[in-house]
C-alpha positions in Angstrom: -58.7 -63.6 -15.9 -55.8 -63.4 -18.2 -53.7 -60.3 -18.4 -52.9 -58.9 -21.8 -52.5 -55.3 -21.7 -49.2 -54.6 -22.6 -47.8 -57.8 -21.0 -44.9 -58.6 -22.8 -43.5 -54.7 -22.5 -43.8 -54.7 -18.9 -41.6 -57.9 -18.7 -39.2 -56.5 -21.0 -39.1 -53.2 -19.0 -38.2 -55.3 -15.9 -35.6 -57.6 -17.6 -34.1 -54.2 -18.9 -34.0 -52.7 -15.3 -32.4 -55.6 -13.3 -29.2 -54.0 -11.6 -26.5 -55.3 -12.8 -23.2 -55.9 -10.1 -20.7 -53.4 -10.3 -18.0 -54.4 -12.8 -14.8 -55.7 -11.0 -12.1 -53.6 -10.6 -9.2 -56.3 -11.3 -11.1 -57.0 -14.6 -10.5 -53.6 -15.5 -7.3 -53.7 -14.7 -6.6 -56.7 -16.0 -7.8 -55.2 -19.4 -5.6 -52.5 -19.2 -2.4 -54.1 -18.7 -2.4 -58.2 -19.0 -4.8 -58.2 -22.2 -3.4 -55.1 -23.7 0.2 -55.8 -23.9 -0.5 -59.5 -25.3 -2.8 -58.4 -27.9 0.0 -56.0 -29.0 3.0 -58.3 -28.6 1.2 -60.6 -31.1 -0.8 -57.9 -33.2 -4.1 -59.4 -32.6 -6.8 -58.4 -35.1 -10.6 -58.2 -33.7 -12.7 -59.7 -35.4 -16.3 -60.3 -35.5 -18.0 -62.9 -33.3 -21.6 -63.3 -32.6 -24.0 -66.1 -32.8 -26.7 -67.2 -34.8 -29.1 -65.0 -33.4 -26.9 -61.9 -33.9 -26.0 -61.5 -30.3 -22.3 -60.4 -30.0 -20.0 -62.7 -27.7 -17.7 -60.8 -25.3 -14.2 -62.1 -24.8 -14.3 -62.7 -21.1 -17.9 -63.2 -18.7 -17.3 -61.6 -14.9 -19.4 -61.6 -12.4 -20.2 -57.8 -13.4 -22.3 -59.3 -16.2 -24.8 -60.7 -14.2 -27.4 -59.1 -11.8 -26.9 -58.5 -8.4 -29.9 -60.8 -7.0 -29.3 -64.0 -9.9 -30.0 -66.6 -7.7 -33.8 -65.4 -7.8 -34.0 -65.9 -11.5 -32.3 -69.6 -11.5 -34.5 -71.0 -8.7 -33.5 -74.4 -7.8 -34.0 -77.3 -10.1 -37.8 -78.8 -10.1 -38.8 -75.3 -8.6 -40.0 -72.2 -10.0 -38.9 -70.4 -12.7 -37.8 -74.1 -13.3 -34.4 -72.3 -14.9 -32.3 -75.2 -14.5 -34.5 -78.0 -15.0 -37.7 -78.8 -14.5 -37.1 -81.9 -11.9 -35.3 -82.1 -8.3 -32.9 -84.4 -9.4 -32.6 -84.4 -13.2 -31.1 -87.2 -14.4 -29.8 -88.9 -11.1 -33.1 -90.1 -10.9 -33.8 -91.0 -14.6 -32.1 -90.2 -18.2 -33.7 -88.8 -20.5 -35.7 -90.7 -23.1 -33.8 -92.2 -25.8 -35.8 -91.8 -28.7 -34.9 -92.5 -32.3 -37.3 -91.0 -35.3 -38.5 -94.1 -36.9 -40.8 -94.7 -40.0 -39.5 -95.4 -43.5 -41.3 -97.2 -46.6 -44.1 -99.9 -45.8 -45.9 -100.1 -42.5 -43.6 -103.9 -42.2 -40.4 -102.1 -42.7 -41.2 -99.6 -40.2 -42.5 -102.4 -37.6 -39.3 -103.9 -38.3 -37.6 -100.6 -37.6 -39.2 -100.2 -34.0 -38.7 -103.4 -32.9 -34.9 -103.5 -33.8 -34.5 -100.3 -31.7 -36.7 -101.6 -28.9 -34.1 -104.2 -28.8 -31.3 -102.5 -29.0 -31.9 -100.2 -25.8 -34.5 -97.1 -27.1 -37.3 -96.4 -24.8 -40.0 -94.3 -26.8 -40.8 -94.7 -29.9 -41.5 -91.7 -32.6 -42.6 -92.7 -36.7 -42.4 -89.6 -39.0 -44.7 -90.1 -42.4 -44.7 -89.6 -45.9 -45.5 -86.6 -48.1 -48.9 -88.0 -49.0 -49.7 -88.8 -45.5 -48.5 -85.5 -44.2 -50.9 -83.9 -46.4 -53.8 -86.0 -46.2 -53.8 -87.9 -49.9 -54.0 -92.3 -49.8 -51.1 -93.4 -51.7 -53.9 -94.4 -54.6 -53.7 -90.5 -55.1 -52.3 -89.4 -58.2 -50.1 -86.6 -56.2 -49.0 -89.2 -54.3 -47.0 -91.4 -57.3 -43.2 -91.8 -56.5 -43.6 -90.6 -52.6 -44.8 -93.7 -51.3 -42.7 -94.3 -48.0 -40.1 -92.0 -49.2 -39.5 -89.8 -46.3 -41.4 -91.7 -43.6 -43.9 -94.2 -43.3 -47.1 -94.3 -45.5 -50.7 -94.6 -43.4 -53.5 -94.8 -45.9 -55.8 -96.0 -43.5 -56.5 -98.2 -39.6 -54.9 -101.1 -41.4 -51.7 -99.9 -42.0 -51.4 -98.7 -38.1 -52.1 -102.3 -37.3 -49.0 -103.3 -39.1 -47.2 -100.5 -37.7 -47.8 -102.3 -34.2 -48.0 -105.1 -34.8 -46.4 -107.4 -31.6 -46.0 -103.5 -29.8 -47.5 -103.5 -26.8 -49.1 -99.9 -26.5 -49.5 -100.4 -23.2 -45.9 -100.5 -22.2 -44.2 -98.1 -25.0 -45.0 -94.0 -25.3 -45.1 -93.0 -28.8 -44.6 -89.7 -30.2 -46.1 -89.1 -33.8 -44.6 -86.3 -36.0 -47.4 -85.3 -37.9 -49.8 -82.2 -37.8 -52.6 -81.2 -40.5 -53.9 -84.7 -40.4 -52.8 -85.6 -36.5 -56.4 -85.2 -35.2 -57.2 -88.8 -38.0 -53.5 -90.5 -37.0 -54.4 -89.8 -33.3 -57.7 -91.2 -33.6 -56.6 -94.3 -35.7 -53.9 -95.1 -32.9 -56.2 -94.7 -30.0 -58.8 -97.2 -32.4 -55.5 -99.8 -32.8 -55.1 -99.4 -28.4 -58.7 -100.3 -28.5 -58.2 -102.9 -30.3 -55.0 -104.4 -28.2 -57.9 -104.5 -25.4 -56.6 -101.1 -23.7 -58.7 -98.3 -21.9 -57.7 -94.8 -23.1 -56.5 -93.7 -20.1 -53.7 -96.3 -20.4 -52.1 -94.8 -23.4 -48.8 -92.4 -23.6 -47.4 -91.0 -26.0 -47.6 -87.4 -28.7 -48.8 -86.4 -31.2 -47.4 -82.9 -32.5 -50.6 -81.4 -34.1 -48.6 -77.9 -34.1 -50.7 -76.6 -37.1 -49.4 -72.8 -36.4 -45.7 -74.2 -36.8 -47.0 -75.6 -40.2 -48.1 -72.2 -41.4 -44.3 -70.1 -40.1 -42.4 -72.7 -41.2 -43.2 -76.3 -42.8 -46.0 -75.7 -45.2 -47.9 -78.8 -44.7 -51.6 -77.9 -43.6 -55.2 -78.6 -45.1 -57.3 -76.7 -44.4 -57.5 -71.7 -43.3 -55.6 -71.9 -40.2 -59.0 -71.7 -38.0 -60.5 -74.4 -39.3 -57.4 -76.8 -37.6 -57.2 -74.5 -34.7 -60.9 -75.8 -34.2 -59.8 -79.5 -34.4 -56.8 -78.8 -32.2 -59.5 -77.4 -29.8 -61.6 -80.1 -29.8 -58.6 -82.7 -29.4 -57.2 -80.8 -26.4 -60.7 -80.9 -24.7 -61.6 -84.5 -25.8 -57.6 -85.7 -24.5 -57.7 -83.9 -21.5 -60.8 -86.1 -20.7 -60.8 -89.5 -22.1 -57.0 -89.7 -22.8 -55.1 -88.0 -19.8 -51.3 -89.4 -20.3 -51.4 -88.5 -24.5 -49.8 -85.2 -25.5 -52.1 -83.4 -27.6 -49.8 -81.1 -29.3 -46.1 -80.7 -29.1 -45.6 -77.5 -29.7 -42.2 -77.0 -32.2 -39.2 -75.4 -32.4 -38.0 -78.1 -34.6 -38.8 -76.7 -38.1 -38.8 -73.3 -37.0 -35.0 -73.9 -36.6 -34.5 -75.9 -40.1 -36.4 -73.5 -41.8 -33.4 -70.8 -41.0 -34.5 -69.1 -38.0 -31.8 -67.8 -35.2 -32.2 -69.7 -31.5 -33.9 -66.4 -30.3 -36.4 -67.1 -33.4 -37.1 -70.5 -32.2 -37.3 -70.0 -29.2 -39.9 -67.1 -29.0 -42.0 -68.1 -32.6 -42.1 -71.5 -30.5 -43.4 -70.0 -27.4 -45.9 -67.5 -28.8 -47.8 -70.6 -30.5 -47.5 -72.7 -27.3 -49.0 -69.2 -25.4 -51.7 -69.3 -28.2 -52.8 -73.4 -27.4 -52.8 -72.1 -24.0 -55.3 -69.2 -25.1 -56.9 -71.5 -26.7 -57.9 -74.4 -23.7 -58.7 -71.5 -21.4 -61.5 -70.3 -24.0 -62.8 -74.0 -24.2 -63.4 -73.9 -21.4 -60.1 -76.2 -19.8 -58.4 -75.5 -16.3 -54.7 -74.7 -17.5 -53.8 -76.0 -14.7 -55.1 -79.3 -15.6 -54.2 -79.3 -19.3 -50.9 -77.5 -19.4 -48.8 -80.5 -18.6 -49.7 -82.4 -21.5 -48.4 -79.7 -23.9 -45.1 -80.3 -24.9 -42.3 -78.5 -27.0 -40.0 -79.8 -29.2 -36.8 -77.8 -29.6 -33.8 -77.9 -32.5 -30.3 -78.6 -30.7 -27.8 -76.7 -33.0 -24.3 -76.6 -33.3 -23.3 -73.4 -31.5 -22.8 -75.5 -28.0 -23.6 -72.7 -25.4 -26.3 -70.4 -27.5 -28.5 -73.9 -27.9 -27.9 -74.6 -23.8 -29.0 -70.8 -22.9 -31.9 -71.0 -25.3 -33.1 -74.3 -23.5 -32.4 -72.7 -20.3 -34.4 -69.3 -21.0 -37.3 -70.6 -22.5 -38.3 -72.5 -19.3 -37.8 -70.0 -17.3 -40.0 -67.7 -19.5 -42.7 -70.0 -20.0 -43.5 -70.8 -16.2 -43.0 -66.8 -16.1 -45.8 -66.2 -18.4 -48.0 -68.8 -17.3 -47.6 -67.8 -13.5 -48.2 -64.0 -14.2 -50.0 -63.6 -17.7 -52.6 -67.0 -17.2 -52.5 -67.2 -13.6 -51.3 -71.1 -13.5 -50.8 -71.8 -10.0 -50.0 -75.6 -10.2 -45.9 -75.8 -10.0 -46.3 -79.2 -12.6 -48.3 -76.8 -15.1 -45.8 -74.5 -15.2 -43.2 -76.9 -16.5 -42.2 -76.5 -19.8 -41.1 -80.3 -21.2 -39.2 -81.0 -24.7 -38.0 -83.1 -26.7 -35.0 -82.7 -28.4 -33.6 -83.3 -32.2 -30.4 -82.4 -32.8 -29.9 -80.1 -36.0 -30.8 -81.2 -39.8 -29.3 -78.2 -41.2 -25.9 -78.3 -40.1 -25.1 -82.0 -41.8 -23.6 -81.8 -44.3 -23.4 -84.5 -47.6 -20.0 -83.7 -47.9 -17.7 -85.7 -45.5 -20.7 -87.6 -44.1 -19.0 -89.6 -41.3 -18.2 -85.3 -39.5 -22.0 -85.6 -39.0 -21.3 -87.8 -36.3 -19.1 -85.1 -34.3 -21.8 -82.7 -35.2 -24.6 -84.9 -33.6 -22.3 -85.7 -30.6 -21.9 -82.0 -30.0 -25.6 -80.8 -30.5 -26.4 -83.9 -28.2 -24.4 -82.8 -25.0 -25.9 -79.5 -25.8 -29.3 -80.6 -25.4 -28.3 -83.1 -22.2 -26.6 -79.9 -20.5 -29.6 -77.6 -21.0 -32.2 -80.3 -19.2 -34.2 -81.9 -22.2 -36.6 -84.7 -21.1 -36.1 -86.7 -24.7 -33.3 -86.5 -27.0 -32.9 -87.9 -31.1 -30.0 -87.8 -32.4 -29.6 -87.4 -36.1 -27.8 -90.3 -38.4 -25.4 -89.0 -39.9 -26.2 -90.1 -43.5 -29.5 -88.1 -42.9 -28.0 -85.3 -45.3 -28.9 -87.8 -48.3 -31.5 -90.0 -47.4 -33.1 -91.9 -44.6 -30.5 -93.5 -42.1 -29.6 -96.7 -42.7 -29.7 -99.6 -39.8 -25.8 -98.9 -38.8 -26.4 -95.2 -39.2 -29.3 -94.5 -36.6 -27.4 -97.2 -33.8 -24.9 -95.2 -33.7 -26.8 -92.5 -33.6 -28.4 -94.2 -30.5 -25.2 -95.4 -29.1 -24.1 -91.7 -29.2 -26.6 -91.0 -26.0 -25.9 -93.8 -24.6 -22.5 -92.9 -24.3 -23.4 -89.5 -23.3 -25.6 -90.9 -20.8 -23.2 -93.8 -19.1 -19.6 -93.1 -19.7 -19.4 -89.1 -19.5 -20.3 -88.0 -16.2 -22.4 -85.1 -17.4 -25.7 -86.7 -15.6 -23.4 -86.9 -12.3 -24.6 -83.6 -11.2 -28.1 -81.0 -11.8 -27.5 -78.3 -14.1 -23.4 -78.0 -14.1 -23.0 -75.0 -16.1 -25.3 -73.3 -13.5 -23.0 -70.2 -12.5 -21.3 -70.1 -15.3 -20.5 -65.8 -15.9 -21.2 -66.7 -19.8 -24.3 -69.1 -19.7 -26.1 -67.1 -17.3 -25.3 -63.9 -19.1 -26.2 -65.4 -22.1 -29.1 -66.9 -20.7 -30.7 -63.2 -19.9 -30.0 -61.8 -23.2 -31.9 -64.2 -24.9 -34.7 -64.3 -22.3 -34.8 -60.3 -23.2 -34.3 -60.8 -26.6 -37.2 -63.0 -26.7 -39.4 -60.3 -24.9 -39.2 -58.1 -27.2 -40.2 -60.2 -29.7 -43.0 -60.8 -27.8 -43.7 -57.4 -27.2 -43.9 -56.9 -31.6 -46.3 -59.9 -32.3 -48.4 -58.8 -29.2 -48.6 -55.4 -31.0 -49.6 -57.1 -33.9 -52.6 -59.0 -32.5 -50.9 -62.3 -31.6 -49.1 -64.5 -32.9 -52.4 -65.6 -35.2 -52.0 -62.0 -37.2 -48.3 -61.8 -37.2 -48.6 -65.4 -39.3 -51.5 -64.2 -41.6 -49.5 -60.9 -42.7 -46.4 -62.5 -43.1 -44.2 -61.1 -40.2 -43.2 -64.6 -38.7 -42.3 -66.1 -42.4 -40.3 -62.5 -43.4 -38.5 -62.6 -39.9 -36.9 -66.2 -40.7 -36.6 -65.8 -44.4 -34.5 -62.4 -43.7 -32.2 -64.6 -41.1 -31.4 -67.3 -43.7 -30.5 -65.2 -45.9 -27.9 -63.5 -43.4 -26.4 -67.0 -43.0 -26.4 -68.2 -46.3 -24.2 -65.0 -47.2 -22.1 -65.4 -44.0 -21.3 -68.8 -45.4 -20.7 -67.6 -49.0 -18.0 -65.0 -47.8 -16.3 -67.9 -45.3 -17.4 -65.5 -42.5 -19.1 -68.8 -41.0 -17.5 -72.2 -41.7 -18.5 -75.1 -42.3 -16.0 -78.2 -42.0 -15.6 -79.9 -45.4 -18.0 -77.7 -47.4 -16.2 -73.8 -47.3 -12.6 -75.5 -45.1 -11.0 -78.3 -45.5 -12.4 -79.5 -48.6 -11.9 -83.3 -49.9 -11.6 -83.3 -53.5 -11.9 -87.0 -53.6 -14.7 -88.5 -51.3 -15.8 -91.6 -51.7 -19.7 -92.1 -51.9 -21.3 -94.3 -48.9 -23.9 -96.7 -48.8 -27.8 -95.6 -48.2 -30.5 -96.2 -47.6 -33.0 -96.6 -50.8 -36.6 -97.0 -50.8 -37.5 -99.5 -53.5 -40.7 -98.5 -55.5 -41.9 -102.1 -54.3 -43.6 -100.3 -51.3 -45.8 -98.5 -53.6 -46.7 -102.0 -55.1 -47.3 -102.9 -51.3 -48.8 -100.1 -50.2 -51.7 -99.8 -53.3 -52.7 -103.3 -53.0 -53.1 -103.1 -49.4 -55.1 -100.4 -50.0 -56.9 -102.8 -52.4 -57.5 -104.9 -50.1 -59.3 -102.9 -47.3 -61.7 -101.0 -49.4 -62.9 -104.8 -50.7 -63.1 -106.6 -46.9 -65.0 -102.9 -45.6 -68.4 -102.2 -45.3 -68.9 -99.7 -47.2 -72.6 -98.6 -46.0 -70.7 -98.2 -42.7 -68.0 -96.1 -44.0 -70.4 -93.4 -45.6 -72.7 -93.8 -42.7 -69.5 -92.5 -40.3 -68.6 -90.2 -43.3 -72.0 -88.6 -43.0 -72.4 -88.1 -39.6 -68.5 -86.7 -39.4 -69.4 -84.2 -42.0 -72.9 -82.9 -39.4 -70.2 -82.9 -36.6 -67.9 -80.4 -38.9 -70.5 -78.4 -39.4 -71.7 -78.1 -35.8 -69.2 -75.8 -34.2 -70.6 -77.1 -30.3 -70.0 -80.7 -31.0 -66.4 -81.9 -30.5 -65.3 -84.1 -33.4 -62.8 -86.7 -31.5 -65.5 -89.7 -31.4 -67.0 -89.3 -34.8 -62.9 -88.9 -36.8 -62.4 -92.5 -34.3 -65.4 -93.5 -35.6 -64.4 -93.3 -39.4 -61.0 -94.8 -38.8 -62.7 -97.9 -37.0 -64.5 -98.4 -40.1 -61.2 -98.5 -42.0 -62.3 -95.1 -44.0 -59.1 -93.4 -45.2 -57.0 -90.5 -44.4 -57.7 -88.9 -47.7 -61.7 -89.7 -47.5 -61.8 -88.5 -43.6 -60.1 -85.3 -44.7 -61.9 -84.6 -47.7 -65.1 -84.0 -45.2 -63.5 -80.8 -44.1 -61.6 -80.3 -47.8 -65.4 -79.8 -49.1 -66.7 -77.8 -46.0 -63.7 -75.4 -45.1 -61.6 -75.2 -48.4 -58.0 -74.4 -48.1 -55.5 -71.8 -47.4 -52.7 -69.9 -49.3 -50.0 -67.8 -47.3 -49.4 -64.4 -47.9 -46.4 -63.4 -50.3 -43.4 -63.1 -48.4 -41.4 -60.3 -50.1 
């Protein structure tokens, strides 16, 4: 049985009544004396300082900021609440994966892409897509014109995930797949192309994100009402969890919550409500949470201020094997885990002064290293303009491995464990977060708060905040409000010729010729009964389709005629 009366309160309550130690007497002292007299010997001015989720920072962490019993609430690492990290020995025993967002232009320019970084030392690979794909159109598609490849790979069809892999063993690779109103048809076409490699389902690793609730708060790309993809996510998490046990149904994320302008808090909890929701979900399908949990995944924004981004890390895995130890009564210490990936931050790189993205990056990386992240991208730091260019993303890639090999910060679990600051800072945002939690649950869940508005107003309101902060140089940003260069010189990148439309449409030529097209309708037809048949799980019949080389746009259409589509409330 699932507790949901008032859940969320009761946790805050607690968090709110945890007895903190008695401040420290030479602190106050020191205060009144050592602090004092300096501040007034060089007439020190206060000024403001708080972080991006509007938390103020206190000038000095003591032990009187912490609880008295706060070895309770870390836990020890691969051990419940899982606080500083969710494996004994972190990354003594292995470093995290290295894994650099692929997927540009033509599916052979993207092949290209994979294999150059397989060679130079990544170990997972991960392909974004195009506008069209990401919304479900083949590039024939007039809204399509002049997107082709632009900001990710195009996938019109099976085909073009053949090229993709072409001379990639799937077998020895895990691939992660940004992608979600379409990600039940690119999953199926990429278990169809492990089929074909001569592998059994159970073989195959990897992610696809498939967070459709994300799409609705933050990046606007869905198809179809919100339930009708909820129903699809269902019937891929129930259809995985049984045929495909190593893939990652949905990686649930923070990513472009973050980009979008949300705070860390934000992230974290808007992130964690739709992971609590999937959760929901499974157990109403039917699924053991103990059994499917561990293939949900999260996917979290490392930003630039360095200890907020390690605290935020920090709390959410301690609230989310919380809440699936007390709230869904998951008993299984590995379901309790909460695994990410890790991308460091888009929004805080700047066009201006390009080659300062690459201190950005470096910083946002150790953050994300330091606060236990199982996978880690690091953005190129000509991704302010355009896709990164070959020399761009390895060093991008050579940033990790530097973090990885030559820094020491893997030497020991956890190091800022203890710290007065982190851990303090660590509870405010796990109490922060709770009383978010507390609001949406008010609201109905995190379904409702989405449908009204609240989520989208919440993060809208935040940017807002920031954009003015930066306007009145109450936030800085290096090289775009200080230290400005009048006279930058422009850098090379990279461009994505028109040619891959050229490619790309006769390709798509080409398949609908070579097809049988009685098949195609045939696996059309008998896709759009399955639809319409709420009891019958969809999985086989989209895999189906893709193996007869029907498109993404002509799959998709099936639920385009029988569900319709969605517009978002007005956000005022």
């Amino acid at each position: 049985m699932v507790k949901t009366e008032n859940f969320y309160k009761l946790k805050l309550n607690d968090i709110q009544n945890r007895n903190l130690k008695k401040t420290d007497s030479e602190e106050e002292r020191w205060r009144n004396t050592t602090l004092r007299k300096w501040n007034e010997k060089t007439d020190y001015k206060e000024k403001e300082y708080t972080n991006s989720s509007s938390i103020e920072i206190k000038d000095l962490y003591t032990s009187g900021d912490l609880p008295e019993n706060m070895e309770s609430y870390l836990g020890f690492p691969g051990e419940y609440p899982f606080t500083r990290g969710v494996y004994p020995n972190m990354y003594r025993g292995k470093y995290w994966t290295m894994r650099m967002f692929s997927g540009f232009g033509t599916p052979e320019d993207t092949n290209k892409r994979l294999k150059y970084l397989i060679n130079h030392g990544e170990t997972g690979l991960s392909i974004a897509f195009d506008m069209p794909t990401l919304y479900a159109y083949d590039c024939d598609n007039k809204r399509a014109e002049g997107e082709i490849g632009k900001c990710g790979v195009n996938v019109t069809s099976l085909k073009d995930m053949e090229v993709i892999f072409d001379g990639i063993d799937l077998s020895k690779v895990t691939t992660s797949m940004t992608i979600n109103a379409p990600a039940a048809v690119i999953t199926a076409m990429y278990f169809a192309i492990a089929e074909k490699q001569g592998l059994d389902l159970s073989q195959v690793g990897g992610t696809v994100q498939a967070d459709i609730l994300k799409e609705y708060i933050a990046q606007k790309e869905w198809i179809y009402p919100p339930e009708a993809h909820l129903r699809i996510i269902k019937d891929m998490m129930v259809y995985c969890t049984k045929k495909v046990p190593k893939w990652n149904y949905i990686s649930i994320s923070g990513y472009h919550i973050r980009e979008a302008g949300a705070s860390a808090v934000q992230e974290l909890v808007f992130t964690l409500a739709d992971g609590f929701y999937y959760v929901d979900m499974g157990i109403k399908a039917g699924l053991d949470p103990n059994k499917f949990s561990p293939r949900l995944s999260f996917f979290f924004n490392s930003s630039i201020n360095f200890f907020e981004e390690i605290a935020k890390m920090r709390a959410a895995r301690r609230i989310w094997a919380t809440v699936l130890k007390e709230k869904f009564n998951v008993t299984d210490p590995r379901a309790q885990m909460l695994r990410f990936h890790t991308q460091t931050s888009g929004y805080t790189l700047t066009w201006q002064q390009p080659m300062n993205n690459i201190i950005r990056t470096t910083v946002e990386a150790m953050a994300a290293v330091l606060g236990g992240t199982q996978s880690l991208h690091t953005n190129s730091y000509d991704e302010a303009m355009a896709l990164p260019s070959e020399e761009a993303v390895k060093i991008a890639l050579r940033t990790q491995q530097i973090l990885a090999e030559e820094t020491g910060i893997t030497d020991t679990i956890d190091p800022l464990a203890g710290s007065y600051y982190i851990e303090s800072l660590t509870n405010k945002i796990e109490e922060e977060a709770y009383r978010y939690f507390d609001r949406i649950e008010s609201m109905g869940g995190i379904l409702s708060a989405v449908k009204n508005g609240y989520i989208q107003r919440e993060i809208a309101a935040t940017s807002y905040r920031r954009q003015k902060r930066l306007e009145e140089n109450r936030e800085i940003m290096v090289g775009v409000n200080s230290h400005v260069d009048e006279n930058e010189k422009p850098i090379n990148i990279l461009k994505i010729s028109r040619k891959a439309e050229e490619i790309q449409l006769n390709r798509l030529k080409e398949v609908k010729e070579h097809r049988d097209e009685e098949q195609v309708k045939k696996k059309l037809d008998d896709l759009r009964r399955a639809f319409k048949d709420e009891s019958v799980n969809i999985m086989p019949y989209l895999i189906e389709a893709a193996r007869a080389y029907a498109t993404i746009e002509e799959i998709s259409n099936v639920g385009r005629e029988i569900y319709g589509g969605w517009k978002e409330p007005i956000i005022v």
